[in-house]
Every structure is written in structure tokens, then in C-alpha cells.
C-alpha positions as CSV (number, residue, x, y, z in Angstrom):
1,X,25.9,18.5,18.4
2,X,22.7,17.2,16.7
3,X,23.3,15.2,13.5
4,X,20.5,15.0,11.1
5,X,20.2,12.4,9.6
6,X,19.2,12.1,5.7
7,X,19.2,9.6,2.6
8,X,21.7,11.2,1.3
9,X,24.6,10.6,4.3
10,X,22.9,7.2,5.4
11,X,23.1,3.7,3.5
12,X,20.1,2.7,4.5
13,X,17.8,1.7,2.1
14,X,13.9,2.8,2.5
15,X,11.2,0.7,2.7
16,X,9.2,1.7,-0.3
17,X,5.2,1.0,0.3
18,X,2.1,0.7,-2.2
19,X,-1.1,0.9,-1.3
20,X,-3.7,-0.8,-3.1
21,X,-7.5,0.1,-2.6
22,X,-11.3,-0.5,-3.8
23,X,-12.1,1.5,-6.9
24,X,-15.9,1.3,-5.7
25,X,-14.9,3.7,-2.3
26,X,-12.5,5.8,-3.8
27,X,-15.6,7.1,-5.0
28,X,-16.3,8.4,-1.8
29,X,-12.8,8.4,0.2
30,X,-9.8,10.9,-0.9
31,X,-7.6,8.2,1.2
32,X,-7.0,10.4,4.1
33,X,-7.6,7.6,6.6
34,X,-4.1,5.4,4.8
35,X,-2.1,8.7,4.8
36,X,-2.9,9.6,8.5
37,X,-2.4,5.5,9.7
38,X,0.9,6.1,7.6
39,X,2.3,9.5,8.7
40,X,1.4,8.6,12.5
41,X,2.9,4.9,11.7
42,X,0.0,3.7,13.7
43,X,-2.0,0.5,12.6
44,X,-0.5,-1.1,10.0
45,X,2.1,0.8,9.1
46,X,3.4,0.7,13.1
47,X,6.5,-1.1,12.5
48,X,7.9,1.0,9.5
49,X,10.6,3.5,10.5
50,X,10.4,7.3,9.3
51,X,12.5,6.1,6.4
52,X,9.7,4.2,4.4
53,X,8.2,6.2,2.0
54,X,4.7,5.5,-0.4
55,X,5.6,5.4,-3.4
56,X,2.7,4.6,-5.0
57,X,-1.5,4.7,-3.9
58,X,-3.8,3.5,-6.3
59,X,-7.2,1.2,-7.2
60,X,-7.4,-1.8,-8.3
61,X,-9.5,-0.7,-11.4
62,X,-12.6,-1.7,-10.1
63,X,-13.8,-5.6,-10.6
64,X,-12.3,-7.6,-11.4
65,X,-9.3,-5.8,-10.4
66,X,-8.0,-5.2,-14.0
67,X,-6.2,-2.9,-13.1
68,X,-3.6,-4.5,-10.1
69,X,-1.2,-6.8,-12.7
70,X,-0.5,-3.6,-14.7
71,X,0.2,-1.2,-11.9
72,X,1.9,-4.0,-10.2
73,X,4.2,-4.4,-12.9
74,X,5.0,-1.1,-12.4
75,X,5.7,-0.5,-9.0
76,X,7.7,-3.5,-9.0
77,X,10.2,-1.1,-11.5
78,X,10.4,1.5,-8.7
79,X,11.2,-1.2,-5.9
80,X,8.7,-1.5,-3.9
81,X,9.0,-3.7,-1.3
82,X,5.3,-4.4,0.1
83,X,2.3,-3.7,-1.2
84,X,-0.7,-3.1,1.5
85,X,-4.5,-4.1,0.6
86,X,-6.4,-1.3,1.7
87,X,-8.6,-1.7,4.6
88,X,-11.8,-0.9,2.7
89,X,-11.2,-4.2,0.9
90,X,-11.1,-5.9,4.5
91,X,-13.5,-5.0,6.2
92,X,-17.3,-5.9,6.5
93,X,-18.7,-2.2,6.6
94,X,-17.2,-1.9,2.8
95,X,-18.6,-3.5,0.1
96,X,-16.8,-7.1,0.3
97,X,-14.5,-7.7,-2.5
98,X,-15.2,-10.4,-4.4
99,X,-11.7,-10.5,-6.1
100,X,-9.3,-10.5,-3.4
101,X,-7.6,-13.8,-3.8
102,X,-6.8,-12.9,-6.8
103,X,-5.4,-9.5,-6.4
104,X,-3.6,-10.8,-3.7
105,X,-2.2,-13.5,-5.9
106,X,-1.1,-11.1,-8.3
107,X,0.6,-9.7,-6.2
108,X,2.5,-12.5,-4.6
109,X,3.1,-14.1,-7.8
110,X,5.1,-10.4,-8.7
111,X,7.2,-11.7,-5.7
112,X,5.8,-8.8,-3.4
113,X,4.9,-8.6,-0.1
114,X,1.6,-8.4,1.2
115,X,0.2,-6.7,4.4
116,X,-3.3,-7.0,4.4
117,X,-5.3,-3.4,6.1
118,X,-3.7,0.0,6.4
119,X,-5.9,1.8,8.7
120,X,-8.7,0.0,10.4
């Protein structure tokens, strides 16, 4: 006998996940690349079990991230346990973002984890 398991017979909690990413290249990217990285838990969402959930995917508002204390507010309501800084606010091939201390600093002054890429 196979028992499925679900949230509702289980007590365990999920992870719940934001994502956090560059207003400029959402311009240009429906965020396919984050979704795939999190469905396939592959980069770096590879050590989340298939009970974490996104709860949230949004920009940062575009500079100077006017947007993140608001939305971080938020999703702090909801419970969400990490926040991730989208890759294309990482990497080099993506316009570099001139804010990211202090989105990051948002955040961890909201008392959230951070985990800094999602896909690349």
C-alpha cells in the first residue's frame, strides 16, 4: 500500500520561498528560468524538498528598489521563510545592480533569509 502523502495528513510545515528580481529584465524575462530552477529543484533551490512552495515572485520596483520594503512587509505576513535575489541581479551579463546592499539589507533587517541566485 502506497501512502500519499499531503499537507493536510503531515505536520510538516513548508518552506515558503520569494523571489525577488530586477524590474529592468522583467522587461524582457516572463521568469521561466526561476520556475524551471525551482520545479526541477536544481541550482539554488536543490536543497528544498517538494514541500516548499513560492509564495510570492516579484521586482524590486526598479531603482532604487522602492518597491522591496513594501512587498517585504508583506510576504513577511504570509510567512515566508527565505527570500531569493534573482540571478539577474547577480550576474555580470545583466545590468549590474547598483542597489543590492540595500535590498539585501532590507531584507535581513525584516529578519529574512537570504539566498542570493535562483537559476544561474
Amino acid at each position: 500500500m502506497v501512502r500519499i502523502i499531503t499537507r493536510e495528513n503531515t505536520e510538516e510545515k513548508p518552506i515558503k520561498i520569494a523571489v525577488v528580481r530586477c524590474d529592468i529584465v522583467s522587461e524582457t524575462c516572463p521568469g521561466v528560468g526561476c520556475f524551471m530552477a525551482f520545479n526541477q529543484r536544481k541550482m539554488y533551490f536543490r536543497d528544498y524538498d517538494e514541500n516548499a512552495e513560492i509564495i510570492a515572485f516579484f521586482t524590486c520596483g526598479g531603482c532604487s528598489g522602492r518597491r522591496v520594503y513594501r512587498l517585504v512587509k508583506s510576504v513577511k505576513k504570509l510567512g515566508v521563510d527565505v527570500i531569493h535575489l534573482g540571478s539577474c541581479m547577480q550576474m555580470e551579463d545583466y545590468p549590474k545592480c547598483p542597489h543590492i546592499d540595500s535590498i539585501k539589507k532590507t531584507i535581513e533587517d525584516a529578519g529574512i533569509r537570504i539566498v542570493e541566485g535562483t537559476h544561474h
